[in-house]
Backbone as numpy.savetxt, mean C-alpha at the origin, in Angstrom:
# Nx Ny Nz CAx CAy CAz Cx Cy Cz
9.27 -21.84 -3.30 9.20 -20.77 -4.30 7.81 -20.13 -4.28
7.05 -21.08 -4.06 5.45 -20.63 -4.38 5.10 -19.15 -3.05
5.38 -19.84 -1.55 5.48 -19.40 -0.76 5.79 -18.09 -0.56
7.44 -17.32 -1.43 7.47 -16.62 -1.52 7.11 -15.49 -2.66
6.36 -16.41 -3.42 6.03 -15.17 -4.32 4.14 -14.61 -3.75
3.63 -15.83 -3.09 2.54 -15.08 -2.25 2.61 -14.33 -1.39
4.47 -14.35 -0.36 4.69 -13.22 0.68 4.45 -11.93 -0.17
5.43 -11.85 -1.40 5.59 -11.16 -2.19 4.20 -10.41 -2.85
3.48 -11.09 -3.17 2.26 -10.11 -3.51 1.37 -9.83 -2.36
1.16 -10.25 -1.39 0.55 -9.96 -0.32 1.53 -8.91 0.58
2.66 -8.59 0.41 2.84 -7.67 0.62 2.76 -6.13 -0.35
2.83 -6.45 -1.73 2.63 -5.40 -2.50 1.57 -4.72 -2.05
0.26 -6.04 -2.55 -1.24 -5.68 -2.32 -1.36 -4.49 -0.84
-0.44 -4.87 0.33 -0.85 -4.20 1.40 -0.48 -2.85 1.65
0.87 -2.86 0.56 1.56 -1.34 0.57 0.63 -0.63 -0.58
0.13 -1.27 -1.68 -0.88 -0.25 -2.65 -1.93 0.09 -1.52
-2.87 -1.07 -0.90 -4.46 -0.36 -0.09 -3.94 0.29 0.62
-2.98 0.26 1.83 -2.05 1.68 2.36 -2.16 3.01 1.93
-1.32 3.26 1.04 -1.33 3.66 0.04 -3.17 4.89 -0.37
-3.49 3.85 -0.62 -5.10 4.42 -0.89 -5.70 4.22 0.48
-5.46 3.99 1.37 -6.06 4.51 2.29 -5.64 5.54 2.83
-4.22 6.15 2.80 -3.79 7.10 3.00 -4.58 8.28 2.54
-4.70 7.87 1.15 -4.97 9.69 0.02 -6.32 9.57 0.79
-7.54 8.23 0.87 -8.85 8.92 1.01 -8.95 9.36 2.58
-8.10 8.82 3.74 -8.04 9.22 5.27 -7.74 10.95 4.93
-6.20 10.66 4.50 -5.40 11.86 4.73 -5.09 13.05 3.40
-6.53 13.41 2.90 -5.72 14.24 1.66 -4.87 15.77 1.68
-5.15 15.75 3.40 -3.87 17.10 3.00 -2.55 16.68 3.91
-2.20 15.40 3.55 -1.09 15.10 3.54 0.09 15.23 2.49
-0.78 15.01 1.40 -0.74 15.09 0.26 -0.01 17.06 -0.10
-0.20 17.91 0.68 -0.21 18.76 -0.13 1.17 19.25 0.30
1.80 18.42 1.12 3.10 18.88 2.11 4.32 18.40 0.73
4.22 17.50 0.10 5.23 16.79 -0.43 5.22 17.42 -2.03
């Protein structure tokens, strides 16, 4: 159980910094959507 709730936030965590690494790499990606 434990196991998967650390997959589980270690994957959140990686899709939020994604995420923000996107907007500060790419901000006129942003302006398409």
């Amino acid at each position: 159980i434990f196991g998967i709730i650390v997959i589980g936030l270690i994957g959140l965590a990686s899709d939020l910094f994604f995420k923000w690494m996107n907007r500060r790499l790419f901000p006129w990606a942003q302006l398409g959507k």
